[in-house]
Every structure is written in C-alpha cells, then in structure tokens.
N, C-alpha and C positions, 0 to 999 in steps of 0.2 A: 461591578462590571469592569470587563478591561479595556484600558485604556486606549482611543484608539491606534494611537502608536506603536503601540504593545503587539500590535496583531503581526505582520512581519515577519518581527525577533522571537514569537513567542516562542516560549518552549516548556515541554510538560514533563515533568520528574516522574520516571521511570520505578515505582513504588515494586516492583517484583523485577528490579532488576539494578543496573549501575548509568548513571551518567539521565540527562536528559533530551529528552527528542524534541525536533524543533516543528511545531507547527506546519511548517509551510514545506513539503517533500517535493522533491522532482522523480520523476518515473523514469525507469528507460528502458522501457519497451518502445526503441524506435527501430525496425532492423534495418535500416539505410546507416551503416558504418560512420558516411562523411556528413551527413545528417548528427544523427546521434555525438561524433565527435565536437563538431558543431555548438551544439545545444549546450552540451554539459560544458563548453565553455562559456558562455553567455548566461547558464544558470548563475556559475558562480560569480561571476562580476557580478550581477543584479543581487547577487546576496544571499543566492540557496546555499544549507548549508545542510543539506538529507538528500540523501540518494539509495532509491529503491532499484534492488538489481535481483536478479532471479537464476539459478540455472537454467529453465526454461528458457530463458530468452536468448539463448546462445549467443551472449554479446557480452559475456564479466571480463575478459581478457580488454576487448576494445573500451568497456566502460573503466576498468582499472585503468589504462591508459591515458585515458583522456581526462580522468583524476588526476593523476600523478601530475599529467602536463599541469593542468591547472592550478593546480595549489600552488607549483613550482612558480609558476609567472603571476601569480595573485601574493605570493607570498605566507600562504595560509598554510599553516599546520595542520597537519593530520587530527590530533586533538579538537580541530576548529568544527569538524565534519562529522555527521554520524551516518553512517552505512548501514544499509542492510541488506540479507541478500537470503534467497531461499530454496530448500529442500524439496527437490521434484519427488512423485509419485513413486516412481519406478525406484527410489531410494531409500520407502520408508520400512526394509528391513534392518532392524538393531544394528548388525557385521558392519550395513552397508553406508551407515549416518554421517559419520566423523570421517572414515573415507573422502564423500562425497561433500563435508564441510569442507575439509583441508583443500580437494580440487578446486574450489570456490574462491577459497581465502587464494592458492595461489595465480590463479587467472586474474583475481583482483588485486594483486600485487600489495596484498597488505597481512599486519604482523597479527592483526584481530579485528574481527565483526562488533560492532557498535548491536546489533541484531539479527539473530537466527530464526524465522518463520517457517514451519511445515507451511508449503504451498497451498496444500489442501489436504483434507482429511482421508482422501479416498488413498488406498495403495494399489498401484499395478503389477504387473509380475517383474520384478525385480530383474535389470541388465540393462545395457546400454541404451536400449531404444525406448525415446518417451514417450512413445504411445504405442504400447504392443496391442496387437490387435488380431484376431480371427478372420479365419476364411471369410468369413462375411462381413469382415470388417469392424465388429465391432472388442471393444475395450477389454484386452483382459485385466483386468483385476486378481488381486493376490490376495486369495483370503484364508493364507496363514498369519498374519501379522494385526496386530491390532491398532488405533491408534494409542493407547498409553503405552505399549511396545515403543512405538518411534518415538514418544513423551519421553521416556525414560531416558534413552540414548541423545535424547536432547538434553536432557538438564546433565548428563554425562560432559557433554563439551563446556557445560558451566562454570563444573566443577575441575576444569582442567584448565580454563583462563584464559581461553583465547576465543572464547564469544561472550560476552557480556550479559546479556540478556536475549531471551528466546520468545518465541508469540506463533500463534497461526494466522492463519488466511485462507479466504474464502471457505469460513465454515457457520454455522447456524448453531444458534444458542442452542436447538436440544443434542447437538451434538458437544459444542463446546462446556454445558454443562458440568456430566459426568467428569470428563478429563480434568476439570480445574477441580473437582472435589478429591479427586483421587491424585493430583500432582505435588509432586514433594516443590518443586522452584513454580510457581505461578506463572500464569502468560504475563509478561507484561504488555503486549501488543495483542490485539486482534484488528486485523485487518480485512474489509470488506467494501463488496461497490455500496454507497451510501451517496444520494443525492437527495432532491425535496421529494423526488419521485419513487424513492428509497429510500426512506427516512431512517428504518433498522431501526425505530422506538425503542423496541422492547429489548433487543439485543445491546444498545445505547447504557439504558439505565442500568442494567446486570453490569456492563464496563465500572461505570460509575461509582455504583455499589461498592465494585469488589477492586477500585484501582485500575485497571485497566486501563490501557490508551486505546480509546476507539480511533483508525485510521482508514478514513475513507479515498477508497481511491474509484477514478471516474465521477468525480464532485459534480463533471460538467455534463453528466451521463455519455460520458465516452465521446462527447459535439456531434453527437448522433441528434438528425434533424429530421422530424420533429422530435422536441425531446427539450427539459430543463430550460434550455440558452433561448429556448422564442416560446418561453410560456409567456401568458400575456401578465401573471404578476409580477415575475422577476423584472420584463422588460419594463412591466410601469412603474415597478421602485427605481430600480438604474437612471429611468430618467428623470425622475425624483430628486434621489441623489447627488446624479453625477457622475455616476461608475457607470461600465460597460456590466450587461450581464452575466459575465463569466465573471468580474469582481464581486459584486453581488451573492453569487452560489456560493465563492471561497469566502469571502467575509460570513457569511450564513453558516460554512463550515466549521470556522473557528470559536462563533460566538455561541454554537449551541454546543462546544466542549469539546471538540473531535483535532484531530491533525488529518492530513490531505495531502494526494498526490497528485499533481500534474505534470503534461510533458510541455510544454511551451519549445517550440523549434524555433524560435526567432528571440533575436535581443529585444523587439517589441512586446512579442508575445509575454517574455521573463518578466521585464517589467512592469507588464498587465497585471503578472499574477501575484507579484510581489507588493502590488500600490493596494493593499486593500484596508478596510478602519472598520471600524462598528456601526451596523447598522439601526436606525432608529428602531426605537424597539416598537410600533406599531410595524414597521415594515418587518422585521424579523418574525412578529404575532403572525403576518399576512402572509408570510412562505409557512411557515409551520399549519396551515390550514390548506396547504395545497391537497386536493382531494385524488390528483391523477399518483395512480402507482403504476410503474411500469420497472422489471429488472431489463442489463441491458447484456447480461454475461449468464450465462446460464450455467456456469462452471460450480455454483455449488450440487449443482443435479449428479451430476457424475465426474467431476476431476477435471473433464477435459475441457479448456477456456472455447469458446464458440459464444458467438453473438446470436440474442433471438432473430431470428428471420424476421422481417419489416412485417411480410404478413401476418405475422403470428402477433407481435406486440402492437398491430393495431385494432385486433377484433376485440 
C-alpha cells in the first residue's frame, strides 16, 4: 500500500507516453476570469502541480496566464508542472487537429503539452462553432470522420514533439476498446467522471490491464447535493477519521489507483484537497460497497457536457 504521505506527491508513470502525472489535478473549468485567476494561484502554493484545461472552456489564454504568473512568483519551472488540455468536437477532422493543437498550445503560452485528450468521442460538423445545431436545435454531428481518423492525427502530434502523450475523455469502454486495439501510440490517459456513485469498475480494470491512467474528474460528483459529499458512509468514516468528506472521496480516489481532478476556489478549499492520506482499509471496503449509482454529466450520451436534471437522477 502507499504510504500515506505519498498520496499528495503521488505521481503515476505515463507507460504509453513521457514523463509522469501527478495524482492530485486541478480543473479549470471556472468561467469567472478573476475567480479562476484566483484559484490557479492558490492551487499552486498549496502544492498542485497538474492542470486540466480544455478548448471548450474558452478560458487557455486566461489559464496560460495565470500559469505563467504563478510559476514566475512560486519560482517553479515549467518542467515542475504537467498540463493538459483538450480537442473539442467541432475539431476532430484529421486537416483540422494540429491546427487546433497549435491554437491551444499558443493561448497556453507554452513550447509543449504535458497531454493531448479528444474531449469526446462524438464529432460535430467541423468550424468555429462548438455546438452547431439545427433549426430545431439539435447537435449536428459530422459523420464523415471516424474516431481513429482523429486517433491517427493525434499520435501525428506525437511524432512531431510537441505533445508528449495523448488520451481521451468522456468515453466508454465499448467505444474505447476498438480504438486502443487499432492505435499505433496507446491512450495513456482516459479520463471520465468516476466517483463511489460512478465507480467505472469495469472500465478501471481494462486501464489497469493495459497501463492506463484512469483520471477521474468530479471525484466529488460535481458537490451536486444530494450526491457522494452527504452520503451517510463517507460522512461516518470522515468522522471516524478525521477528514472532511470531500478528503475522504479524494483519498478513496488515489487509494483505489486512479489520479483526480478538482477545482478548489479558495486557499482553504486547495488545502482541503491536498491534506489527504490512506484510508483504513475497512473504510475504503465500506465505500467500495456503496450501492447508490447515480452519473452527474451525461456528456458521454451525445458530446455535449449537460448535467442530468435533479429530476431525472432522482427517480
């Protein structure tokens, strides 16, 4: 087992790709600019040293800066950090990948990606707009292109050195599958919402298997209430413990093999999420029998990120 100190600092070697990912990520999907700029200063004093950034989130320019800042007055090397940032929908034709990598890299103000993830597996019809849609509103999708189509132009930027290793997100084993039997460069990342109420068993041990970093993000099911943070086992081990229940979920997250992303907005919150050790392993038994499943993103259904309606994930 690891040690509980260990959990923190940990970091997991990258087996289909270069360098290694740490454990414990910070998210930034926050769209309040002075917020966000905020945060990713106070992540990094408290010790994050992973930052999940997306073109989706229309914020890499503001998140590259607030990098920069930081490092600058933290005195922390680029090398110290690993980044990653990801390929919207609307991008996954072959022409359009490396394009749309480079805009990424330069809004992030940096010389290479730590990690390049397809957002999701779905493709939309390719051009500026991230969600093209019909008269009625609904998603057009592009289905000239395949995903080993955009696989391919991804491991293209591999081979050209300015992204290090490549992964996806928000996809499901039987689509993740085929793609890794058929990939010349391996995922080394698959990233999905995975909490006790998401567990992602079966898609877990495939990681496993075959090397993978499984990386769950919404560890804390998004602090969607009710939801993980006031289940009554988490809250009776925490006070067990010692830990607040959001320590609890992230310690749960690292000790059953996985890395994790949260947003913590406060120097409080940073170092909530950073104080975390190993939990007894009767208590870790006792989350792993949580029987409630609930998802909190329904974005692997169709591409487009949307939370389930309260009413829907309570019948």
């Amino acid at each position: 087992m690891i040690e509980p100190s260990d959990f923190p600092i940990r970091k997991i070697v990258l087996s289909h790709g270069g360098g290694r990912i740490p454990a414990v990520g910070f998210g930034t999907l926050i769209p309040d600019v002075a917020t966000l700029t905020s945060a990713i200063k106070v992540a990094l004093e408290a010790g994050f040293r992973h930052f999940d950034c997306a073109e989706r989130y229309r914020n890499e320019r503001e998140v590259g800066e607030a990098l920069q800042a930081g490092l600058a007055a933290g005195r922390i090397a680029r090398k110290e950090i690993f980044v990653t940032t990801k390929l919207w929908n609307s991008n996954h034709r072959p022409e359009r990948v490396e394009p749309a990598f480079g805009a990424s890299l330069e809004r992030l103000g940096l010389d290479y990606l730590d990690l390049y993830l397809v957002h999701t597996p779905f493709a939309f019809q390719p051009g500026d707009e991230q969600d093209p849609r019909d008269e009625n509103g609904d998603i057009l999708y592009d289905e000239g292109v395949t995903l080993l189509d955009t696989w391919r132009a991804m491991e293209a930027l591999v081979d050209h050195g300015k992204c290090r290793s490549i992964g996806l997100s928000d996809i499901s084993l039987d689509k993740l599958l085929p793609l890794y039997q058929s990939a010349r460069i391996k995922p080394a990342v698959v990233q999905v919402e995975a909490h006790p109420y998401l567990p992602e068993t079966e898609l877990l041990e495939f990681c496993k298997e075959r090397e993978i970093v499984f990386l769950a993000f919404a560890p804390l099911g998004h602090g969607i209430r009710p939801g993980p943070l006031e289940d009554a086992v988490v809250m009776q081990i925490a006070a067990r413990v010692g830990k607040t229940p959001a320590q609890v979920l992230l310690s749960w997250a690292v000790q059953r093999g996985t890395a994790f992303l949260t947003a913590p907005k406060t120097e409080a919150r940073a170092r909530e999420s950073f104080n975390i050790s190993a939990l007894p392993a009767d208590a870790f038994d006792e989350i792993n029998r949580i029987q409630t499943r609930q998802r909190f993103n329904e974005v692997v259904k169709t591409g487009s990120p949307g939370f389930i309606p309260l009413e829907v994930r309570n019948r």
